[in-house]
Structures are given as structure tokens and as C-alpha cells.
N, C-alpha and C positions, 0 to 999 in steps of 0.2 A: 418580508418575503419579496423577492425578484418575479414579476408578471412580467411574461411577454409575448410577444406576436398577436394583441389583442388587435382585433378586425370586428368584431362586431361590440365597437363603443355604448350605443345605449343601450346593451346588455347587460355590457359590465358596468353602467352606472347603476343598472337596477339591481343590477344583485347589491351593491355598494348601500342601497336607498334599504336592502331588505335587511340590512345588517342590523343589529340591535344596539351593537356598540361604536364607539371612536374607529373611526376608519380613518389611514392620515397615506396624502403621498410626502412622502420624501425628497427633497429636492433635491438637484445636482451642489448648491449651494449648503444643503444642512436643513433646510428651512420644511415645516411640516404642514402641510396644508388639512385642514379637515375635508377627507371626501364628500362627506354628508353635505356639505354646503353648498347648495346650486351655486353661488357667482364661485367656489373653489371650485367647481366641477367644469365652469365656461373658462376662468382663470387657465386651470391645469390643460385642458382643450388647446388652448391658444396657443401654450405654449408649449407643447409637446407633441399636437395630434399634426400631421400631414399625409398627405396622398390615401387617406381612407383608413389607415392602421397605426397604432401607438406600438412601435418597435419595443421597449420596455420601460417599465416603472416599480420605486420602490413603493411596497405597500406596505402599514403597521396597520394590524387587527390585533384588539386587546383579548374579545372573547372566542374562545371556542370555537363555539357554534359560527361565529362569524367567518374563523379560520376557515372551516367547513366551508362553505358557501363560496369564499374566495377560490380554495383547492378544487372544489367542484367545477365551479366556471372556466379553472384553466384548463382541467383534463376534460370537460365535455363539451365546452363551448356554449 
């Protein structure tokens, strides 16, 4: 799934942290980072996050309930 205009970053780490399953970004290369992993989390930060907001990212959630929580976060914030 295609996330975007995320502004409030360590929210969407926590939702990411509450997840149960395999959360992965997608890189612009192919390459899948495990979200759950704090140094992927400062990793994908570094290379993605500037002036306050992450314009988009590809996300893979394997479970449901995960999907949930991610769809959640973008329609509510």
C-alpha cells in the first residue's frame, strides 16, 4: 500500500510498533526494510524524512488486523 503526506512521524512508528505482524518499507531500489526494526526505522528516517513530513512510502502489512491499523492512521491521523 502507497502511504502518504505522513506529518506526524512518531505516530506512525507507533502504530507500525503496534502491529503484530511483518511491517516492511519498500524501497525505491526493490529492497524491503522491516519496519519493526528501530535502526530500520532511523535507517528509512534518514533517508526519506526531510523538512518535517515523509511525502510517500511503500508499505507491506502481511496481517489484517495490521492492514487495519495502517488504513486507520491514514484516514485519521
Amino acid at each position: 500500500m502507497k502511504v502518504q503526506n505522513i506529518t506526524n512521524v512518531e505516530k506512525f512508528f507507533e502504530v507500525v510498533d503496534s502491529c503484530e505482524g511483518k511491517v516492511e518499507l519498500v524501497t525505491g531500489e526493490g529492497d524491503r526494510l522491516n519496519l519493526k526494526s528501530k535502526l530500520s526505522q532511523y535507517v528509512s528516517l534518514a533517508n526519506i524524512f526531510s523538512n518535517g513530513e515523509i511525502p510517500e512510502l511503500e508499505v507491506v502489512a502481511y496481517e489484517p488486523d495490521d492492514i487495519k491499523k495502517l488504513v486507520n492512521f491514514m484516514m485519521q491521523g
